[in-house]
N, C-alpha and C positions, 0 to 999 in steps of 0.2 A: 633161273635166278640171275643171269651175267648174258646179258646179249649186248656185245660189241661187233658193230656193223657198218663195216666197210670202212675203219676209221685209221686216217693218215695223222702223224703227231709230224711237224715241222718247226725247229728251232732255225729259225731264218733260213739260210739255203739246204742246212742239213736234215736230212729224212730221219726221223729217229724210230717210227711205226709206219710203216707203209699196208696199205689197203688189209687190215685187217678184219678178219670175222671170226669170232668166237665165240658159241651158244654154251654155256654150263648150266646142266638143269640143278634142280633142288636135291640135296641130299649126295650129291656125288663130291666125291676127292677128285681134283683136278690138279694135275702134277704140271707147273708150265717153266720148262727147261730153257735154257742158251747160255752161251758163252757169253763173258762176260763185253756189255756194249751193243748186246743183241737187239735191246729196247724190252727187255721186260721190266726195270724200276719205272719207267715211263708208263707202259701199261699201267702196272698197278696203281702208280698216283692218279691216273684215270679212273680207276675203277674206285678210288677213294676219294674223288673230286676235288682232287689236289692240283688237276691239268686238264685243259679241255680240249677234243680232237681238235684239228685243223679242219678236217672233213670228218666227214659221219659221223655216229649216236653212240651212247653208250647207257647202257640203261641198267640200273639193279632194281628187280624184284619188280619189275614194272613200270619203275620211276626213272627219266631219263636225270640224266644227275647233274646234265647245265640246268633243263628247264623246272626240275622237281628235287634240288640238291638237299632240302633238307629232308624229305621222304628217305631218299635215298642210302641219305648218311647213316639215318636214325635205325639201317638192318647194317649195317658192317662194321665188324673190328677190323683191323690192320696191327699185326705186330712185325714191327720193322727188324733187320739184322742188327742194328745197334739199340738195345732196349733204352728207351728214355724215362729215366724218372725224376720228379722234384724233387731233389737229395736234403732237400728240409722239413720234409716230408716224412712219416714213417710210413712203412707198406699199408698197414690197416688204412690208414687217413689219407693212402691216394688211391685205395679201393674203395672207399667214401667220395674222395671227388670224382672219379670214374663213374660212378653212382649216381651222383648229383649231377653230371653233365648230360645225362639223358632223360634227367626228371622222374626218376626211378622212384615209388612212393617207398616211403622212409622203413614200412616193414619189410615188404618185398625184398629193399637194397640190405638188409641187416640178414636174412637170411639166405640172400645170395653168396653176401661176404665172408660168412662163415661158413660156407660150402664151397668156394673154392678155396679160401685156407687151408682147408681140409684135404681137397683134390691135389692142390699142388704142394702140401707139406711145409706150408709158413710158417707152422704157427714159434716156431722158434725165432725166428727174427723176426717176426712181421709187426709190433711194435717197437722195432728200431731204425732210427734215421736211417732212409735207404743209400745216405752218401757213405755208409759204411756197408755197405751188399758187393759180392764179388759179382763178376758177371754171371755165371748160373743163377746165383741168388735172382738177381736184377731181372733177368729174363724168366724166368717160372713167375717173378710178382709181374713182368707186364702180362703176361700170359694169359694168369688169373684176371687181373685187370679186363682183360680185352672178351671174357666169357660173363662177367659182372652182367651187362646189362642183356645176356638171352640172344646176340647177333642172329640173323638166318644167315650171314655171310662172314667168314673165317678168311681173314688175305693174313698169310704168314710168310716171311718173307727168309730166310736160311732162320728157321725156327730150333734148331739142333746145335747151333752154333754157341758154345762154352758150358753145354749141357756134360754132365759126366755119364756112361755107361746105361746106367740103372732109371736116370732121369728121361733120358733118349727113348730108352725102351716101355716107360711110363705114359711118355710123348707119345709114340707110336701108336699106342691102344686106344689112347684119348683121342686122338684124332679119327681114327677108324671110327669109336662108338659115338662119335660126333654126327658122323657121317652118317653111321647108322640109324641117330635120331632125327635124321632130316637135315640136320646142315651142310653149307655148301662149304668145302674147302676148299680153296684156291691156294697152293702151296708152290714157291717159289724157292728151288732146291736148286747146289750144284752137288749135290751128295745121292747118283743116281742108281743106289743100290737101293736108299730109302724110299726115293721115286717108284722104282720098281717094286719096291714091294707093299708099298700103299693104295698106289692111286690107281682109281679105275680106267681112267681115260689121261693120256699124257700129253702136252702139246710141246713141238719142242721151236723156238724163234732162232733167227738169226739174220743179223743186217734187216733187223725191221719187218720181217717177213714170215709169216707160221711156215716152216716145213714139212712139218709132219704132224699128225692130230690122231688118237686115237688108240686101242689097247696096244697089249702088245702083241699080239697077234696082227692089226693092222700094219704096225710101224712093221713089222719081222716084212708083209708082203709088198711096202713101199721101197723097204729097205735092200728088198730080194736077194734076203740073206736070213738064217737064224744064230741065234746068241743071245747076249744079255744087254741091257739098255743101254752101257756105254757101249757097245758094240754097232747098234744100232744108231746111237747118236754120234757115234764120228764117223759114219758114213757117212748119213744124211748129210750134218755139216761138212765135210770135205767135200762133199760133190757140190757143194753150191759155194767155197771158198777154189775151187779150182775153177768153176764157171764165170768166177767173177776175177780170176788174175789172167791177165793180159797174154796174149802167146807172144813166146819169143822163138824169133828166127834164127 
């Protein structure tokens, strides 16, 4: 579903993605970690055709997304860390423009909208102006929003973030049986308990560069250590922020 190949991002002199390659097949949870500055918001605007490499391709679901960007667009949601909505808007009437921006036929999008009402527990606010929604509220309507139109591709971006307990753990299952049903999740976490307990395959960036890729089991024999994914992720990172500071004499 996500084949990025060989792609460099440069903002004038500074490297922001360096010689990356990332294959995510269909239907897997892909957990892709780093500290913050690593180049993963960069990525993912890539992957959302928001940025285009400097070098090499990036393709979803077959479609490279310079040469083929509306194909492309027309399989992914994106739900960003700071949920966005038209706060003149009520929830129902921007799960209708969500609807309508993909040319969604008018039944289809009438019984999508009240199936994820339902999934993500709207219907209490969801005919009222969303400039009164707290952020949980805010983030469950993009959520829903972002499953409206059937995506094969899922880019979430801290998706847990002003969630309460119960919602988290709603979160959690929904994205698994996502998974389950074929979709691709590309989930962009610093919460790496959740990491670890979701995703099949982890990758983890920093200073523009993949470190590590793969279960945990992989990462445990890259990392030639056992423990738990923050365990495993400040090794990795340390040993490539000690490689890159200067030795003093």
């Amino acid at each position: 579903m996500i084949r990025i190949d060989n792609v460099t991002k440069l903002y004038g002199p500074k490297v922001a993605v360096q010689d990356l390659s990332l294959h995510v097949p269909p239907g897997e949870l892909f957990a892709f970690l780093g500290p913050n500055g690593a180049g993963k918001t960069t990525t993912i605007k890539m992957l959302c055709g928001l940025l285009f490499p400097t070098t090499g391709s990036v393709s979803i679901g077959g479609f490279d997304v310079r040469a083929q960007g509306d194909h492309a667009r027309a399989l992914v949601s994106y739900v960003p860390d700071q949920p966005f909505l038209y706060e003149k808007l009520t929830g129902r009437e921007f799960l209708q423009f969500t609807a309508d921006l993909y040319a969604m036929p008018a039944a289809r999008s009438a019984e999508k909208i009240e199936e994820v009402i339902e999934l993500f527990h709207l219907d209490e606010f969801v005919d009222d102006l969303t400039e009164r929604y707290s952020h949980g509220m805010r983030q469950r309507t993009v959520f829903a929003a972002a499953l409206v139109h059937e995506p094969k591709l899922l880019i979430a971006d801290e998706p847990t973030v002003g969630l309460d307990p119960k919602s988290i753990r709603e979160l959690k299952l929904l994205l698994r049986k996502l998974a389950s049903d074929g979709m691709t999740i590309f989930l962009s976490t610093h919460t790496l308990d959740i990491a670890q307990e979701l995703a099949d395959r982890i990758g983890i960036l920093d200073r523009g560069k993949l470190l590590g890729c793969g279960d945990m089991t992989d990462l445990r024999k890259q990392a030639n250590q056992d423990g738990s994914l923050e365990d495993l992720f400040m090794k990795i990172t340390e040993e490539v922020a000690d490689e890159a500071t200067p030795a003093t004499v």
